[in-house]
C-alpha positions as CSV (number, residue, x, y, z in Angstrom):
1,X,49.7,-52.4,14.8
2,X,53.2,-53.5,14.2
3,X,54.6,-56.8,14.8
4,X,57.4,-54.3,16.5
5,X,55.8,-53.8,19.4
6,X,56.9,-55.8,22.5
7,X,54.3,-56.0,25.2
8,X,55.1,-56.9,28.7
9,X,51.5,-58.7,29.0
10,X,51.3,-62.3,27.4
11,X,48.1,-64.2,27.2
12,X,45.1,-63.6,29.1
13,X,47.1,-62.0,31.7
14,X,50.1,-63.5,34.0
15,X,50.4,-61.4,37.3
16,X,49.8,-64.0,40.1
17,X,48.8,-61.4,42.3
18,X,46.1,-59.6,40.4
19,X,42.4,-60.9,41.0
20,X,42.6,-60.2,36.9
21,X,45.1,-62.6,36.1
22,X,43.5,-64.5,33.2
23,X,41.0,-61.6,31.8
24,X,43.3,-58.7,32.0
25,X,42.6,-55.7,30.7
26,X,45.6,-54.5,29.7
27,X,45.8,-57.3,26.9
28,X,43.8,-55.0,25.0
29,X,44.0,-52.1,26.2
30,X,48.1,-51.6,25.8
31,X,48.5,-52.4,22.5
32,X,46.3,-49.6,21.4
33,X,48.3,-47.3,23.5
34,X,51.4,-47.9,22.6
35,X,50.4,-48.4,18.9
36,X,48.6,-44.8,19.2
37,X,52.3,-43.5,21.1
38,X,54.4,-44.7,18.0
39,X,51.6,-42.9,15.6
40,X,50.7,-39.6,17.4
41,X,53.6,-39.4,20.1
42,X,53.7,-39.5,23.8
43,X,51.5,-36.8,24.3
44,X,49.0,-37.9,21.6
45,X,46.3,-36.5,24.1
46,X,47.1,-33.1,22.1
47,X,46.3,-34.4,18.6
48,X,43.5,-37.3,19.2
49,X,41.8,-36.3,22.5
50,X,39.2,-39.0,21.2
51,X,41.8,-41.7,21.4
52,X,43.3,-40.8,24.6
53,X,40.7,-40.5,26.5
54,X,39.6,-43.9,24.5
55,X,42.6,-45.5,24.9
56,X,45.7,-44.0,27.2
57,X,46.7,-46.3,30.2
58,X,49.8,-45.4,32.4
59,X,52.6,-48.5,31.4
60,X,53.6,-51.3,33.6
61,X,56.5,-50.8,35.2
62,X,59.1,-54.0,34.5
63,X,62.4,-55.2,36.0
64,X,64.1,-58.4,34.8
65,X,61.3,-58.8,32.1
66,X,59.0,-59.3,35.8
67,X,55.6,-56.4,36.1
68,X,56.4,-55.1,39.1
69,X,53.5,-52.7,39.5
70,X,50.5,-52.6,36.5
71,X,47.7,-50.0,36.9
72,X,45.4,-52.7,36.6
73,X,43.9,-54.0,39.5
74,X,47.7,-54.6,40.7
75,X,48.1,-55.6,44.5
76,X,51.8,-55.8,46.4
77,X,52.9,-59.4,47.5
């Protein structure tokens, strides 16, 4: 993994309103993702079916550099 990519998820976790917020998944998870996107391509499910089903996650959605909704255990203020 490149030192390119720029993850939305800092830390251990940082959404106040996720019962995950200091062992979240997605610190792990995303990365491999989005390191397997830039490798394979979006639909890298075609070439590495081992990896996607390993590794695919849908992405956070972010406005103002603020998650607004996360896959992950996400709940609504």
């Amino acid at each position: 993994m490149g030192d390119d990519l720029k993850l939305p998820i800092k830390g251990k976790g940082q959404c106040k309103t996720c019962s995950d917020v200091n062992c979240c998944p997605m610190v792990e998870t995303l990365p491999r993702h989005l390191a397997n996107v830039r490798i394979y391509g979006e639909y890298y499910k075609d070439v590495r079916p081992d990896l996607w089903d390993q590794d695919s996650v849908d992405e956070p959605e972010i406005e103002n550099g603020e998650i607004i909704w996360c896959p992950m255990h996400y709940k609504e203020k």
